[in-house]
Structures are given as structure tokens and as C-alpha cells.
C-alpha positions as CSV (number, residue, x, y, z in Angstrom):
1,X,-1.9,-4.6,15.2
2,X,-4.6,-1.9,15.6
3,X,-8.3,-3.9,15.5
4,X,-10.5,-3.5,12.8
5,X,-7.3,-1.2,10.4
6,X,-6.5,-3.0,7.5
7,X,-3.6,-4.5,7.7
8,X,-0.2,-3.4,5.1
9,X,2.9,-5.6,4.9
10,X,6.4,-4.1,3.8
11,X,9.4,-5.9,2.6
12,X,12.7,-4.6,2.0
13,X,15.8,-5.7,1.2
14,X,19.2,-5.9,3.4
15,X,20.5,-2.4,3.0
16,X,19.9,0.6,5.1
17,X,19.5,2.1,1.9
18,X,16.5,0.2,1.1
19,X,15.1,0.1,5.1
20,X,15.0,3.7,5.3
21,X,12.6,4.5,2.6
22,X,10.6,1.1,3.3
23,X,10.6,2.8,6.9
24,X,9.4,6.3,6.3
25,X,6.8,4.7,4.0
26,X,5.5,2.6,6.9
27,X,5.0,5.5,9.0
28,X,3.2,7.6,6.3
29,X,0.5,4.8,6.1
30,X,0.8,3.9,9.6
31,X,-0.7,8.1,9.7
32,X,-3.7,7.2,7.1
33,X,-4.9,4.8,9.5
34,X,-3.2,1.4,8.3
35,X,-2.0,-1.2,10.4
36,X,1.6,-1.7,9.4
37,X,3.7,-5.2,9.5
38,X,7.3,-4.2,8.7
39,X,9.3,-7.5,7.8
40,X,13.3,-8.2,7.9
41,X,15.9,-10.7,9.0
42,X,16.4,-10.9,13.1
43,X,19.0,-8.9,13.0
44,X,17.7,-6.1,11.1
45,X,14.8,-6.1,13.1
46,X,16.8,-5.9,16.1
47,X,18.9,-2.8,15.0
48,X,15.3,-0.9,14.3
49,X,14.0,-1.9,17.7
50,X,17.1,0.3,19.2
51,X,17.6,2.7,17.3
52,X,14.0,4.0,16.3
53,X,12.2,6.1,19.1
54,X,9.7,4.2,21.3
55,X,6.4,5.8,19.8
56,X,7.4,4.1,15.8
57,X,7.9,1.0,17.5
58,X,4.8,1.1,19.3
59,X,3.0,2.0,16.3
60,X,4.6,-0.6,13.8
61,X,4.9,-4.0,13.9
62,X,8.5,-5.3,13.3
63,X,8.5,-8.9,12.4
64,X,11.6,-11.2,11.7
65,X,11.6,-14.1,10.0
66,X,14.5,-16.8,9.8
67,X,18.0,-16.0,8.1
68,X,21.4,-17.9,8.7
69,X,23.7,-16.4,6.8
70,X,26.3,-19.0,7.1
71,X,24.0,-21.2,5.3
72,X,24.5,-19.5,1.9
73,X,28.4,-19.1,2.1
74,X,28.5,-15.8,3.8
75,X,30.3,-14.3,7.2
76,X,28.1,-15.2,10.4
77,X,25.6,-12.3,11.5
78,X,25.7,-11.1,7.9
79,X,22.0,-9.7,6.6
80,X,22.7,-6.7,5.5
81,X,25.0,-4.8,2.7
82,X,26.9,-3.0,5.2
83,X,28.5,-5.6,7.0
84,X,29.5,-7.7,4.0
85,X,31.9,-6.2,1.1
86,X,30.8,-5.3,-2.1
87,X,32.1,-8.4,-3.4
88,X,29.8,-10.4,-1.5
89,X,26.9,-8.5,-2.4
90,X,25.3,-10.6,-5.4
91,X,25.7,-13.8,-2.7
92,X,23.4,-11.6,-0.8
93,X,21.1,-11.0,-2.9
94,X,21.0,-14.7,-4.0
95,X,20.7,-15.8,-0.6
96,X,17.8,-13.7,-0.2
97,X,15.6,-15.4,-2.7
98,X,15.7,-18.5,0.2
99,X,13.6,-16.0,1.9
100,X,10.6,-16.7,0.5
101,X,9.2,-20.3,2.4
102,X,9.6,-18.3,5.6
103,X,7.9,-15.0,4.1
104,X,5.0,-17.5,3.1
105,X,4.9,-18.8,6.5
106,X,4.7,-15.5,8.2
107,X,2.2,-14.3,6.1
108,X,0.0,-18.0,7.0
109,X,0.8,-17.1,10.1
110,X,-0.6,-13.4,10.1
111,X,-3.9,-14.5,8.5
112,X,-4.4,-17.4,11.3
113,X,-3.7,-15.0,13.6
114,X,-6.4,-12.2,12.4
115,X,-9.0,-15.2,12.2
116,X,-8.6,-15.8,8.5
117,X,-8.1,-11.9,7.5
118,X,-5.9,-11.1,5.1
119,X,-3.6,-8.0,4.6
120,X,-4.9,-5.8,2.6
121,X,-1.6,-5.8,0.8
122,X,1.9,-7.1,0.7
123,X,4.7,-3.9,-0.7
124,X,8.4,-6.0,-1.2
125,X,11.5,-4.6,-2.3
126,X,12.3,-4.7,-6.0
127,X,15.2,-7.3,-5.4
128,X,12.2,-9.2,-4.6
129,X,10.3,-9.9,-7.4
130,X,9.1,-13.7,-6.2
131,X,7.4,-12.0,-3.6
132,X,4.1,-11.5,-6.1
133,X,3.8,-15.2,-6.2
134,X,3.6,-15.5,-2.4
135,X,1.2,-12.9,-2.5
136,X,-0.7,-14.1,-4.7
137,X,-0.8,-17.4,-3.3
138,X,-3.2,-15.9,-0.6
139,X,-4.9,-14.0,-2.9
140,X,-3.2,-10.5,-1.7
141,X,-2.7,-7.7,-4.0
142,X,1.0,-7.2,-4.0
143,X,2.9,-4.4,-5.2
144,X,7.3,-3.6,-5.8
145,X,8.2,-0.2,-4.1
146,X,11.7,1.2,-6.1
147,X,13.5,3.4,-3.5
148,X,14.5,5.3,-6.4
149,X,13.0,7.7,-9.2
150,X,11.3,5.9,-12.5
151,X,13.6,7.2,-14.9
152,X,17.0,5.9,-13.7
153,X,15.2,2.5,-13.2
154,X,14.7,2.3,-16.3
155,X,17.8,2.9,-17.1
156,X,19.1,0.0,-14.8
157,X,16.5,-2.3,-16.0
158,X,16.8,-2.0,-19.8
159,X,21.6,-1.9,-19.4
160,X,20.9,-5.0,-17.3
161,X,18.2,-6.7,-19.9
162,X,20.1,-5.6,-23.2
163,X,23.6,-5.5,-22.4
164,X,23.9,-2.5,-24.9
165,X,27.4,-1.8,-25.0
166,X,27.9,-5.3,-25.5
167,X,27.0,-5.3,-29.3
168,X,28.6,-1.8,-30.7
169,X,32.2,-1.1,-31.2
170,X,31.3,2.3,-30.2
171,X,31.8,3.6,-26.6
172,X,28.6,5.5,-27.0
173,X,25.3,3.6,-27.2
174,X,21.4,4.1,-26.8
175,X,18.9,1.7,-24.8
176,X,17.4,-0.3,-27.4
177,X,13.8,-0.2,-25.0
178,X,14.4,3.4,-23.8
179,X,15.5,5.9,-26.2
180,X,14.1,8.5,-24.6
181,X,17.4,8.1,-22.2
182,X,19.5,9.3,-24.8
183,X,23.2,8.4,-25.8
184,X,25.5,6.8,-22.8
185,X,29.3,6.8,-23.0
186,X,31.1,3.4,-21.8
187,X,32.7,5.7,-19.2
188,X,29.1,5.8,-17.0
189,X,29.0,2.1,-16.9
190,X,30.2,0.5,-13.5
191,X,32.6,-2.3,-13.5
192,X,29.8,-4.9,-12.9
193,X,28.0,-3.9,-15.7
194,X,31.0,-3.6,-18.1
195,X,32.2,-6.7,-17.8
196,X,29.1,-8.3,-17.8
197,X,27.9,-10.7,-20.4
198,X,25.4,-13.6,-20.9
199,X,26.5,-16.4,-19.1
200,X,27.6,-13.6,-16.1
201,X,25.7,-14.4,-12.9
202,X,24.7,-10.9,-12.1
203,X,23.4,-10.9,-15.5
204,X,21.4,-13.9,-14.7
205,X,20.2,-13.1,-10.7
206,X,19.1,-9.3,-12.7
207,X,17.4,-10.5,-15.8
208,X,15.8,-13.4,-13.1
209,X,14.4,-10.7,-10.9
210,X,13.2,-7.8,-13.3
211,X,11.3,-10.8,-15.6
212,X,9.6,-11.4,-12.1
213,X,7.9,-7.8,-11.9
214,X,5.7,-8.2,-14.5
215,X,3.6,-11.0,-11.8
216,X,3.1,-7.8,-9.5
217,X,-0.2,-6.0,-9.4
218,X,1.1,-2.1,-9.2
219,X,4.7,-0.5,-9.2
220,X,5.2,2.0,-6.4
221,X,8.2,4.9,-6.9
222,X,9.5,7.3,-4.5
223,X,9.2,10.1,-7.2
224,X,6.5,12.7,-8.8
225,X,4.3,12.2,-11.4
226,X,5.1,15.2,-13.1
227,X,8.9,15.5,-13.2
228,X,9.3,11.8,-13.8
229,X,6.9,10.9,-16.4
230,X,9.5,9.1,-18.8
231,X,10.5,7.0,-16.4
232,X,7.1,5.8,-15.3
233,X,6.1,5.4,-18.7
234,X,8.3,3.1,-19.5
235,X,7.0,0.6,-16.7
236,X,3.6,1.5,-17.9
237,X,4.3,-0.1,-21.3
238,X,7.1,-2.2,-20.5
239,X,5.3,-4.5,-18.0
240,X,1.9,-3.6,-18.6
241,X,0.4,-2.8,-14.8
242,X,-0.5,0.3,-13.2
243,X,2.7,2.5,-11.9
244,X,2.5,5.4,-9.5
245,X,4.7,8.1,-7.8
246,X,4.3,8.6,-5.0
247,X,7.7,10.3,-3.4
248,X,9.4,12.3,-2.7
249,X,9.9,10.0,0.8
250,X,12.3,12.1,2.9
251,X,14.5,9.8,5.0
252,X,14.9,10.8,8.9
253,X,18.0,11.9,10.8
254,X,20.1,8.6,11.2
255,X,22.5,9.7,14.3
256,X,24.4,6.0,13.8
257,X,25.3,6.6,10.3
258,X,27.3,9.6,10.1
259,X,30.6,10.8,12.2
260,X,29.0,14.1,12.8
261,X,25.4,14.6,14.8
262,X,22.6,16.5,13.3
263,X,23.0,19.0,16.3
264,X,26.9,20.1,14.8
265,X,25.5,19.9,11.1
266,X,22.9,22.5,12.0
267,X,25.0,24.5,14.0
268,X,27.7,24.4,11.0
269,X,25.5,25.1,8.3
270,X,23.8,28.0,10.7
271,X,26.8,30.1,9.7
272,X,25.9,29.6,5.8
273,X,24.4,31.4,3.6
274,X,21.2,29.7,2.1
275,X,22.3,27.5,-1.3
276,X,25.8,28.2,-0.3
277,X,27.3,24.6,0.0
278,X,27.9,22.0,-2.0
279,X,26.6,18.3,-0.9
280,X,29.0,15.7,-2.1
281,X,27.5,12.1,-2.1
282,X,27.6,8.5,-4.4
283,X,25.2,6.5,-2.5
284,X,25.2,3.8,0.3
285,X,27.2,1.4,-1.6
286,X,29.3,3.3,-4.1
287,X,32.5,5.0,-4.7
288,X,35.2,6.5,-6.6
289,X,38.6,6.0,-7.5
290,X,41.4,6.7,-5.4
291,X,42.8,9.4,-8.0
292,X,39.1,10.8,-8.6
293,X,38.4,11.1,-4.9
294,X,42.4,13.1,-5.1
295,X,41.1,15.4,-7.7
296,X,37.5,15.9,-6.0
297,X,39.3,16.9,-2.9
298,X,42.0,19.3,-4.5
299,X,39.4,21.1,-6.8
300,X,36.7,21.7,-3.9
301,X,39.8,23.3,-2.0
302,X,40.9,25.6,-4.7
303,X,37.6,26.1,-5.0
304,X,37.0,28.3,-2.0
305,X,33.5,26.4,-1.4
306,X,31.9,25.3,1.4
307,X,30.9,21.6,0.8
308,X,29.7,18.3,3.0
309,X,31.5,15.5,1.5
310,X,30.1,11.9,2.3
311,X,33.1,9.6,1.9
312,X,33.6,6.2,1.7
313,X,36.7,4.6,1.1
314,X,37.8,4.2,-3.4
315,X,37.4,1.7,-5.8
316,X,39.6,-1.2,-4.7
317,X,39.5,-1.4,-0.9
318,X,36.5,-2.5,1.5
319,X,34.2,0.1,0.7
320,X,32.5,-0.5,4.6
321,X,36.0,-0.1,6.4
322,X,37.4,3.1,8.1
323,X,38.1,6.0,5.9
324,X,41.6,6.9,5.9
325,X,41.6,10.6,4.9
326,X,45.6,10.6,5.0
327,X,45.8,8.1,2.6
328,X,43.2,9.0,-0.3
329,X,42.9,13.1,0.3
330,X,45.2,16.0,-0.4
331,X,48.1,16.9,2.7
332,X,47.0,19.2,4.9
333,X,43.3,18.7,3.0
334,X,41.6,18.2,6.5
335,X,43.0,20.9,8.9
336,X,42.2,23.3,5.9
337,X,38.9,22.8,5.5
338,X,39.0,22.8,9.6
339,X,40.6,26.1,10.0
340,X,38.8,28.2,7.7
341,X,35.3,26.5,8.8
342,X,34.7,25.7,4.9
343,X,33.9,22.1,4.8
344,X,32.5,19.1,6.6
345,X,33.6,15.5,5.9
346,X,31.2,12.6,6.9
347,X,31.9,8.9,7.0
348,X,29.3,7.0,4.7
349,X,26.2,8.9,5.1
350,X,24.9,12.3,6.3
351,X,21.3,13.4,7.8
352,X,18.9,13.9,4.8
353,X,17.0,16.5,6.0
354,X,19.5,18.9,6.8
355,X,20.8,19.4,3.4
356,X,17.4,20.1,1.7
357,X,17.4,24.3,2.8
358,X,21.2,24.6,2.5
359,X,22.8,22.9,-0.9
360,X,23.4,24.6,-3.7
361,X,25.3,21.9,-5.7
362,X,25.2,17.9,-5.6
363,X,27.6,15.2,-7.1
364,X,25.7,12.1,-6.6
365,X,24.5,8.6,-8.6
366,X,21.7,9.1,-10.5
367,X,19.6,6.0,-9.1
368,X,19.0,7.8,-6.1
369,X,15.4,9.8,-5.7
370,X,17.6,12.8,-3.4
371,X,18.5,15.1,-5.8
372,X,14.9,15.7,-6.7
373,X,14.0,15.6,-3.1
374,X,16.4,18.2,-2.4
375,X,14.9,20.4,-5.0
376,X,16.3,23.4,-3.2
377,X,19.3,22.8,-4.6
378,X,21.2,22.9,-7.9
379,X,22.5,19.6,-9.0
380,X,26.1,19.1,-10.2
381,X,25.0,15.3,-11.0
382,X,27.4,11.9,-11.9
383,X,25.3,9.9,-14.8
384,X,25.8,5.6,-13.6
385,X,24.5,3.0,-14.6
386,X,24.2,0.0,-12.8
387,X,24.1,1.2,-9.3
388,X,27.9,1.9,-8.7
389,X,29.8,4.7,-9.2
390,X,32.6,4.3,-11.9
391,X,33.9,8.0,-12.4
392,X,32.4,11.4,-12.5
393,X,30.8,12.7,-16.1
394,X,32.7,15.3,-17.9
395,X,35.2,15.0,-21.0
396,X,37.8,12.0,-21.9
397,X,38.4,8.9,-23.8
398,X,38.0,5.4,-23.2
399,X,36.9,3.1,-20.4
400,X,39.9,4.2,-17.9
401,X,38.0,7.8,-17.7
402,X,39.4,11.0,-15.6
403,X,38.5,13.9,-14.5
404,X,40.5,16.3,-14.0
405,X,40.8,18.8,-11.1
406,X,40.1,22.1,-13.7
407,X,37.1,20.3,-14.9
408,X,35.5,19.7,-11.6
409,X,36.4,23.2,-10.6
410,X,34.5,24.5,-14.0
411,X,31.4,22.8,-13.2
412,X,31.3,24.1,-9.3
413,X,31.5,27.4,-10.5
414,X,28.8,26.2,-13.3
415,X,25.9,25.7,-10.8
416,X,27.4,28.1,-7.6
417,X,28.7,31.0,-9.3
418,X,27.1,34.1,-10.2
419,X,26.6,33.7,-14.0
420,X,23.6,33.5,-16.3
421,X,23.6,29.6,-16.7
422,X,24.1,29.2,-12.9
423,X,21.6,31.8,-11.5
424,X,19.3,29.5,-14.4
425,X,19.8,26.3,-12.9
426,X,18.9,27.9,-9.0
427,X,15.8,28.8,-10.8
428,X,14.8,25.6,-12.5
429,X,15.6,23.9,-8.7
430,X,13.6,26.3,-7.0
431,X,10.4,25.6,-9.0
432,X,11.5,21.6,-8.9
433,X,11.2,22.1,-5.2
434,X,7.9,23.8,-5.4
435,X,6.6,21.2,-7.4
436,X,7.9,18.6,-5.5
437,X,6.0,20.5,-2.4
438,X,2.6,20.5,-4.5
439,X,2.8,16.2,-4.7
440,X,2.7,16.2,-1.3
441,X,0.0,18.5,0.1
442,X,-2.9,17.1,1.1
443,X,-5.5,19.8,1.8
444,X,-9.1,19.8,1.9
445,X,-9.2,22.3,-1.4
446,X,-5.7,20.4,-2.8
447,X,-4.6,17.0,-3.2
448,X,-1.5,16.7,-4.9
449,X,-0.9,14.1,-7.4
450,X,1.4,11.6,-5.0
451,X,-1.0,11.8,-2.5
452,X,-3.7,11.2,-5.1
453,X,-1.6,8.3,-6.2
454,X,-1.6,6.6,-2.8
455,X,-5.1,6.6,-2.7
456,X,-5.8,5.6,-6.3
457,X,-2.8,2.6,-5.0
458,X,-5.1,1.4,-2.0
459,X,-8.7,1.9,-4.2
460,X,-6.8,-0.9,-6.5
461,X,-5.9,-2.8,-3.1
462,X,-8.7,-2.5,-1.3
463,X,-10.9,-3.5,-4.4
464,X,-9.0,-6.6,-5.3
465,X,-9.7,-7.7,-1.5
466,X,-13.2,-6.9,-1.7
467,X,-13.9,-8.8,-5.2
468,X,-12.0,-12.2,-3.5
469,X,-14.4,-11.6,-0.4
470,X,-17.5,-11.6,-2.9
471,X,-16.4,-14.3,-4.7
472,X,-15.5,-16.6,-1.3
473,X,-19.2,-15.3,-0.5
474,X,-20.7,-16.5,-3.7
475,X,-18.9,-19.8,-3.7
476,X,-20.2,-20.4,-0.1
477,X,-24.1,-19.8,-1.3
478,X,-23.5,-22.5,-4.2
479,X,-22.0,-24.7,-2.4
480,X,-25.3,-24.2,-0.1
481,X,-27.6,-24.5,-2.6
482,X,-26.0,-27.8,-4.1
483,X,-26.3,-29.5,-0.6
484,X,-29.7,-28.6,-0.5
């Protein structure tokens, strides 16, 4: 830990999804001048030590702190969401509310070590909301960083508190907290959240954890100000403590993750045309059907596209095992694509950073903050709530929603063709990317407003410290005077 640098500590939860952003957002503070404590189980912490490059580990301080999965009814060696099926996820996150004696420890254990000084503050990951009280136990500002954009937060927070769709007969509904959302169709709800109900233990661990956010001093989101202001908003007024955006967090090339390196991506997409392919993706831990993921596959061939597809296997099957492309794509789908150099197909996760320049169309979940870091792109987008994917958005009935191969094939053309509403939507991106450019620079005649959010976020920090220092100060020279 650098002498005499205030010291930051950072929390995420189990999921590379999570650890990713938490990461890049260590090394943007670590740049600021911050001393950075990044916390995780052993074997998270373990994973980062060999896979980041020797310089991040030098300049952060990965800490691990105790976690026996087999204590809480899980596999052995599982702490994070990818080694563990998606049916074992809510034991996860349960489990992960036993971190918090530890977490308390460490962070006794931190101030001991810097001779009774305390972190400046303490960021944890929105699944853990008890975190404030640890905080605040040492009198440390604390703050919740959402990986994810404000306004489909919101959305998540207010299906998970109100259960909506539970009290209409309808299979369109509003949020009863967030109108602003507009109307949802049944279709857009995943299967966690359809069949959930009062007594339903997801319910319970959700409506447990979001109560808890209101005990934070500040909400953090990877997201901008000014195309996100709904979103915030409704934090603002919902819990009542400051919130600021301060994405968009760009994650780094993760060689381990995806079947392809960065070095064959670039070379592949070298031979396209800017905004010339399609990026298909649903997230770390979501998925489609089996008969979606058919219909995906035979309307980006007829399509005539180029496309990266991140796959995972459908609805039904372990969504971490092997992906079986003879099984759940088209015959002859792969050698196609092969031959005529049109498309690239990735196992669970493709480099961020190489899609922002070349993308002209994304399918992906709505909870995640990429589509407005890509803003380079058009977005082709699939509305879900609940952080799952339950089928792609376009026209049907009921809760056993298709879409057909035509109707992906119409919106492709949609957002790449060369028509009026198309060309429209490459312009509206182009100036989302430009905006999302302007939150980040930091130059001595411009501060954009994220970066004028992070420092407005460490003023509150830094100030909360300095007030308990006073205070300890004052308390001393009573107690002084009173001996005397």
C-alpha cells in the first residue's frame, strides 16, 4: 500500500462479470493517486494474481478473505458464478452474506495495520448491501458500485420489489415506482421472475438486499449523467442519497474467456468495413432457448451479415458447459460462416474493446452498461427483466414467446441496411459515442461530467473522514479538559 495515499477498498461479488468492472475501476483510481485494496474469496484472488499482468498486481492490493464453499451446500472450490449452474446461483449469493464477519475483520485488520488509519472508503458490490453496516461500523463512508446503467436497475429493482405482473390479468403492465419505464409485456420477464411470488426465496434474498442500499452513503453507476438521467433519478428519490455516473468503464481484453484471441479478432474484423458487423451477446449468465438460438442462427445466415456471436449453451442445459454447435445451430451453420469469412462464433464472452470501432448492430440484455459503451454502434437490443434472458423482443402472444426467423431478419436490416430509419439510428449512436467520449475527458480546459462525478464522489468521502477526525480531535480536548 503506497505511504501517505489514501487508501480505497473494493468489493465485488463472485462473477467475472462483476470482477471485471470492480477491476478496471481499481485501476482508474489506482491512476488518481489512491491506494487500492481489491477484496475476494482465495480463489478469486488467486485467478487475478495469474492472469493480470505483473505491473496491476504490483500496483493493487489483492486481499482474500475466508470462503468454504462446502460450508453453505455448494460444490468444493465453488466462489464464483461460473463454476456453479445457474441453479445454484441464489445459494451463492446467500452464502455470500456469511461474508461479512470476515470482511469486518479484514477491514480491523487494515486499520491496525496503518496505525489506526482508516480507508478513506469502502465501494462493495450491489449484492452486498450489508456491507454499509460494516462500514459504518468504523466509521467509513461506504458506497454500492452497479456494474450496470441506472435505468435498467431500476427496472430490476422496482419488478423484484413490486412483483407487477403478479396483480394484473394483463400480460402487459407498468412499474408502479417507475413509470417512466413504460409498458412491459410478460414475454420480457425471465423464468425467475415469472414465477416468483411472496413467499419465493429469490423474492426474499432481493427485497432483503435492495431494502439494505438505502444504509449506504452514495450510489456509484458505470453510466453517464446525461444519457441516463431516468435511471439515476429514480435512486435519487427512491433511497434518498447522492447517486453518480461515472462509466462508461471499458472492460480489458480477457484472453481466458473467449475461444478466439484478440490477435485473430483484430485480424478478422481488419477485413471489415467500419459498422459492418453485428455483435451478438446476452450477458455472462444468460441465454436463450434452444429454438430461439435455431432461429438466431438461420436468420443471421440468410442474412448475408457479418456478425460475432457469443454463445452459451439454451435455456435448459448447464449454461457453463461446452457449447455444442451441432446440436443447437443450423447443419452446415459453422463451415458456412467459415467459408465465406462472414462470421465469428465465441464461447461465453468476447474482448470488449474490440467491438467498440467495428459493430453496427447488438442483441444483448438490457442490464448490461455495453451497449452505451459501444456507442459506435447501432443497437438491435433484447428488453429483460430480471437479469436473464427469456426470448428476444419482437411480436407474439403469451408467456411461451417466439421469434421468428423473418422477424429477426427484418430488424438486422432495420439498424444495417441502407434505409432512412437505419442510416437514423447510426446517427443517433454516433453522437451517443461522442457523448459518451465527453464524460470521460479530463482536460485542463474540460472536465467531463463522470469525471466530475468521481471527484464530487471522493469530496463526499474524503469530507466524511475529515469531520470523524475533528470530532475524535474534539472528544480528545474534552476529555482533557475534564481530567484537568
Amino acid at each position: 500500500m503506497g505511504k501517505g495515499r489514501e487508501n480505497v477498498v473494493l468489493f465485488p461479488f463472485m462473477a467475472q462479470g462483476h470482477i471485471l468492472p470492480f477491476l478496471v475501476l481499481a485501476q482508474q483510481m489506482e491512476r488518481k493517486g489512491y491506494a487500492v485494496t481489491f477484496v475476494n474469496t482465495p480463489l478469486n484472488i488467486k485467478k487475478l494474481r495469474e492472469s493480470l499482468p505483473p505491473a496491476t498486481v504490483a500496483a493493487i492490493r489483492l486481499v482474500g478473505i475466508p470462503f468454504n464453499s462446502s460450508d453453505y451446500g455448494l460444490p468444493p472450490d465453488s466462489e464464483d458464478t461460473d463454476s456453479l449452474p445457474y441453479s445454484l446461483s441464489l445459494r451463492l449469493l446467500e452464502a455470500s452474506i456469511f461474508l461479512k464477519l470476515p470482511f469486518k475483520n479484514l477491514l480491523a485488520d487494515l486499520i491496525q495495520e496503518q496505525g489506526g488509519e482508516r480507508p478513506v472508503c469502502v465501494i462493495s458490490d450491489l449484492f452486498f448491501g450489508w456491507a454499509a453496516d460494516v462500514a459504518h461500523a468504523f466509521g467509513i463512508f461506504h458506497a454500492i458500485f452497479s456494474i450496470t446503467g441506472g435505468f435498467g436497475m431500476a427496472c430490476y429493482c422496482s419488478m423484484w420489489l413490486n412483483l407487477p405482473h403478479k396483480n394484473t390479468d394483463s400480460h402487459e403492465f407498468q412499474l408502479p415506482d417507475f413509470p417512466e419505464a413504460g409498458t412491459f409485456h410478460i414475454t420480457q420477464l425471465t423464468p425467475a421472475v415469472l414465477v416468483a411470488g411472496e413467499e419465493d426465496q429469490f423474492t426474499d434474498f432481493q427485497r432483503r438486499n435492495i431494502h439494505t442500499w438505502s444504509d449506504s452513503d452514495a450510489l456509484l453507476f458505470n453510466t453517464v449523467e446525461e444519457l441516463d438521467k431516468t435511471g439515476l433519478m429514480y435512486f435519487r428519490r427512491k433511497l434518498g442519497v447522492p447517486v453518480w455516473g461515472i462509466g462508461p468503464l471499458l472492460l480489458p481484453v480477457d484472453n481466458g474467456r473467449a475461444m478466439l484471441s484478440p490477435e485473430q479478432c483484430i485480424e478478422w474484423l481488419d477485413k471489415k468495413e467500419p459498422k459492418s458487423v453485428i455483435y451478438i451477446c446476452f450477458g455472462s449468465q444468460n441465454t436463450i432457448s434452444a429454438s430461439q438460438m435455431m432461429n438466431l442462427a438461420k436468420a443471421l445466415d440468410a442474412s448475408g451479415r457479418s456478425f460475432i456471436w457469443v454463445v452459451r449453451p439454451p435455456l435448459g442445459f448447464d449454461i457453463n458447459a461446452e457449447f455444442v454447435a451441432e446440436q443447437w445451430l443450423p447443419e452446415g451453420f459453422l463451415q458456412r460462416i467459415q467459408d465465406e469469412e462472414r462470421g465469428l462464433i465465441v464461447c461465453k464472452w468476447a474482448p470488449q474493446p474490440l467491438r467498440v470501432e467495428f459493430s453496427a448492430g447488438i442483441s444483448q440484455k438490457w442490464g448490461s452498461n455495453d451497449q452505451l459503451a459501444d456507442g459506435s454502434r447501432a443497437i438491435l437490443q433484447c428488453k429483460v427483466v430480471g437479469g436473464g434472458c427469456r426470448s428476444l423482443r419482437g411480436g407474439g402472444q403469451g408467456t411461451n414467446f417466439e421469434v421468428r426467423q423473418e422477424d429477426i431478419m427484418e430488424k438486422i436490416e432495420l439498424v444495417v441496411g441502407e434505409n432512412e430509419k437505419g442510416r437514423e439510428i447510426r446517427r443517433k449512436s454516433q453522437e451517443m459515442k461522442e457523448m459518451l467520449g465527453d464524460a470521460v475527458r479530463d482536460e485542463e480546459n474540460y472536465r467531463g461530467s463522470s469525471v466530475k462525478a468521481m471527484q464530487e464522489f471522493f469530496v463526499a468521502a474524503l469530507t466524511k473522514k475529515e469531520h470523524r477526525q475533528l470530532g475524535q480531535h474534539d472528544q480528545g480536548l474534552i476529555s482533557k479538559g475534564t481530567g484537568n
